[in-house]
C-alpha positions in Angstrom: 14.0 32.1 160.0 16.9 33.9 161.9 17.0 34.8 165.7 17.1 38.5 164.2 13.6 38.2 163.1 12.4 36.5 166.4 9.8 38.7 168.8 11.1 40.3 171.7 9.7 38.6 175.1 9.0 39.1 178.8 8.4 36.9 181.4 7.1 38.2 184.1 7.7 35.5 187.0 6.8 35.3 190.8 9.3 34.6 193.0 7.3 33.7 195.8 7.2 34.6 199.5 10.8 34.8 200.5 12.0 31.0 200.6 13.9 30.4 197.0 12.6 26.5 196.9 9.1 27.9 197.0 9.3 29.0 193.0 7.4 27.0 190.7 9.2 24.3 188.2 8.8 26.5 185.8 10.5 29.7 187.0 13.6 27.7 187.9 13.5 26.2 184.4 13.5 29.4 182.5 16.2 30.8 185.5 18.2 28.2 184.2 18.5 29.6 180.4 18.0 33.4 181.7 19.4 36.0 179.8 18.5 39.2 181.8 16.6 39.2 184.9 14.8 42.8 186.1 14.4 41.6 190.0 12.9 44.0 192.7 13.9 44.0 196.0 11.6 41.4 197.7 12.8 38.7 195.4 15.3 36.4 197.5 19.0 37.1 195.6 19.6 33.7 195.9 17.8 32.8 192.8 19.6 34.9 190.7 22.7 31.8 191.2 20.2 29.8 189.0 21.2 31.7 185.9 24.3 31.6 183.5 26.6 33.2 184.7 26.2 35.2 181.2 23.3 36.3 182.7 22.4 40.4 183.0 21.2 41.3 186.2 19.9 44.8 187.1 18.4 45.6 190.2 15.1 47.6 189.8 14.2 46.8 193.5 11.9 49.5 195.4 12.7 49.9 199.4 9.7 50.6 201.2 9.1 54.0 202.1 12.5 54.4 200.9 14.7 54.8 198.0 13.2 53.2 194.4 13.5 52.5 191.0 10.3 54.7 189.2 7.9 52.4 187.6 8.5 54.6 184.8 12.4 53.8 185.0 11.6 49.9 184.8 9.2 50.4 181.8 11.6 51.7 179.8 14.7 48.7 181.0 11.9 45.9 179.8 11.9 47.7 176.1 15.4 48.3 175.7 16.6 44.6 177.4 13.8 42.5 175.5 14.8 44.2 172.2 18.4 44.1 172.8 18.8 40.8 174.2 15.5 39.1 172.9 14.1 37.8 176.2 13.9 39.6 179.6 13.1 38.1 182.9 11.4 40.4 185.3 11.7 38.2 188.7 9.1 39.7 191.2 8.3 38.8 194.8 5.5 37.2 195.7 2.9 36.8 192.6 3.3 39.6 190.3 -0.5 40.1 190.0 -1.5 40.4 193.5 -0.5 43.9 194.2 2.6 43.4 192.1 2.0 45.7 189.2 2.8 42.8 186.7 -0.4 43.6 184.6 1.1 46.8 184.0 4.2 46.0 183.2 3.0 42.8 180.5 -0.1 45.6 179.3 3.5 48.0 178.6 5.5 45.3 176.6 2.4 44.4 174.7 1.9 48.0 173.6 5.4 48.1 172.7 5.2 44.6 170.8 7.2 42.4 172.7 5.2 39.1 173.5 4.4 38.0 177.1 4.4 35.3 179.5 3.0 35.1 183.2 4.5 32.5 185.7 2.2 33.0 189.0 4.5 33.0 192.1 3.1 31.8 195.6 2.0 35.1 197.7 3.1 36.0 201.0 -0.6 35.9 202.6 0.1 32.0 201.8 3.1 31.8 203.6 1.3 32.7 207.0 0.4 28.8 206.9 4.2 27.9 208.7 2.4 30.4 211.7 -0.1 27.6 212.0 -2.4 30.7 210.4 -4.8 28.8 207.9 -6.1 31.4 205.4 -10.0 30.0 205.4 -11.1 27.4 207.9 -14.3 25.5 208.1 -17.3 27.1 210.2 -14.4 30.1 211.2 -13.8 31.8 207.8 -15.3 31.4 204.7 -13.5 33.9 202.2 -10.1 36.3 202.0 -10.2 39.8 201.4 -6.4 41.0 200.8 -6.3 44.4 200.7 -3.9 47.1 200.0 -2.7 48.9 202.9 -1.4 52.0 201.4 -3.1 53.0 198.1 -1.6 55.4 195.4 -2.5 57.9 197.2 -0.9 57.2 200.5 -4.4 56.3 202.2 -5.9 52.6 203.9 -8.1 51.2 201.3 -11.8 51.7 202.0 -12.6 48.2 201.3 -11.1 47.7 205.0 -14.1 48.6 206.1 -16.0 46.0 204.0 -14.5 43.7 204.7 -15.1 43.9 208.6 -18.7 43.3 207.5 -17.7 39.5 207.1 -16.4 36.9 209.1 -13.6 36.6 206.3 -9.7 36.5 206.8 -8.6 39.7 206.3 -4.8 40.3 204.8 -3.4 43.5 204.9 -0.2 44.6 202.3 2.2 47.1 202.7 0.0 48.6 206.1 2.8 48.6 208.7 2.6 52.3 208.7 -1.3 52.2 208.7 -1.5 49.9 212.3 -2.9 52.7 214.6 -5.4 53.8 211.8 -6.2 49.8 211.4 -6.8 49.5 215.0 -8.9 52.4 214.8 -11.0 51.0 212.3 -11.8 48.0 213.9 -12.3 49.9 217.3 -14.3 52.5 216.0 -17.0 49.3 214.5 -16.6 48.0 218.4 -14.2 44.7 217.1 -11.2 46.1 218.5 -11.1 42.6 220.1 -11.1 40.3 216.7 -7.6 37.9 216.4 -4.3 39.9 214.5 -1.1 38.6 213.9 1.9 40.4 212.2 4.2 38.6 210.1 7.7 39.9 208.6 10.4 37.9 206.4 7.5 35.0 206.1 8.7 31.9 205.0 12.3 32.7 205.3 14.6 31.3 208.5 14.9 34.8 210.5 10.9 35.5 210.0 9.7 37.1 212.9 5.9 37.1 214.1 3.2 38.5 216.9 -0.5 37.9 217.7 -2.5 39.8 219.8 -5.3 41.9 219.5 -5.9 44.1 216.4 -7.0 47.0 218.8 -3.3 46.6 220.2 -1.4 46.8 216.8 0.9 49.4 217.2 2.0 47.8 220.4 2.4 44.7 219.1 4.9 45.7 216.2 7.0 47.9 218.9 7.2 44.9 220.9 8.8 42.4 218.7 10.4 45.3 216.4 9.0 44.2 213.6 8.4 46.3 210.0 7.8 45.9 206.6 7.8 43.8 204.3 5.7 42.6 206.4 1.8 41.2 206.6 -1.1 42.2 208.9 -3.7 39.1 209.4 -6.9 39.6 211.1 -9.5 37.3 211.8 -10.3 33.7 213.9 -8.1 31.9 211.7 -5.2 33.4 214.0 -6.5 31.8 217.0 -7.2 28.7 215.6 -4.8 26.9 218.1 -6.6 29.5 221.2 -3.2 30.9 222.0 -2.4 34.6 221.4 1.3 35.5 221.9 
């Protein structure tokens, strides 16, 4: 059976938190016979030197609060590159199913008949480990909510405020611009004093971080200059060492 009768096929592949040596085995191994690579804006450029230099690569990266390829836009590069070149690589930072939009992207290419593959990348809330920020901890926190800080709508997700019912790690996404209603939150339910830390650029050399207070958020940002992509961490595991800086 020819190549001409082969299925189309996306891999949709996590490029993890910023460091390139933190893919998987298996990313770098399909990097290494890439044909075209769809790679957003959070996935570190240095893995695109993995790939043939026959390799397509087309930027479909989305700048926070800033200019961006429409999800529609990428949709419609998956179809025509998996059909035209047989196999498409779309590299996404992070894991692409944890907040990532993979799912939609793999639910898209199925509808359209071109098979799929996942390859989970490590996600930034994991990264907060070279902060000395353990994600769970025994007899401090038992679970991890990550939530969204900036829904479709533009709003903090309600489950923020769920999640304060716990004593569980809570990770905030994409929130920078939602700190002063975060601290409000927590003030409002009286644990304006709970342990926060703010992380940008984890795991890469020129990562910058702050811990404090959650109820002091905003200041803490302004202090260190620090915005997105960035993570908000709230919760004991950010004291663990009983040092806030």
């Amino acid at each position: 059976m020819g190549d001409e009768t082969k299925q189309p096929e996306l891999f949709v592949v996590g490029a993890g938190p910023g460091d390139p040596e933190l893919i998987t085995v298996k990313a770098y191994k399909l990097l290494l016979q890439a044909k075209v690579i769809l790679y957003d804006n959070l996935a570190n450029k240095q893995l695109l030197d993995i790939a043939p230099k026959t390799c397509e690569m087309v930027y479909v990266g989305k700048q926070p609060y800033g200019e961006y390829t429409p999800q529609e836009k990428i949709l419609e590069l998956i179809k025509h590159y998996a059909f035209a070149s047989g196999q498409v690589i779309r590299l996404k930072g992070g894991d692409p199913f944890i907040f990532g939009r993979g799912f939609e992207e793999i639910l898209f290419a199925r509808e359209n008949g071109i098979k799929t593959y996942f390859i989970p990348g490590i996600t930034s809330m994991q990264a907060a480990g070279f902060q000395d920020i353990p994600l769970t901890h025994r007899n401090l926190s038992e679970s991890v909510w990550a939530i969204t800080g900036t829904k479709k709508d533009g709003s903090l997700s309600a489950d923020l405020r769920l999640a304060m019912q716990s004593n569980a790690t809570v990770v905030i996404y994409m929130g920078m611009k939602k700190l002063a209603e975060i601290a409000a939150t927590y003030l409002s339910a009286g644990k304006g004093d709970f342990p926060a830390a703010i992380i940008q650029h984890a795991s890469l050399p020129y990562q910058k971080s702050v811990k404090g207070l959650v109820r002091d958020l905003p200041k803490m940002a302004e202090s260190q200059k620090l915005t997105y992509p960035a993570l908000v961490i709230i919760g004991g595991v950010v004291d663990i060492l009983g040092a806030n800086s």
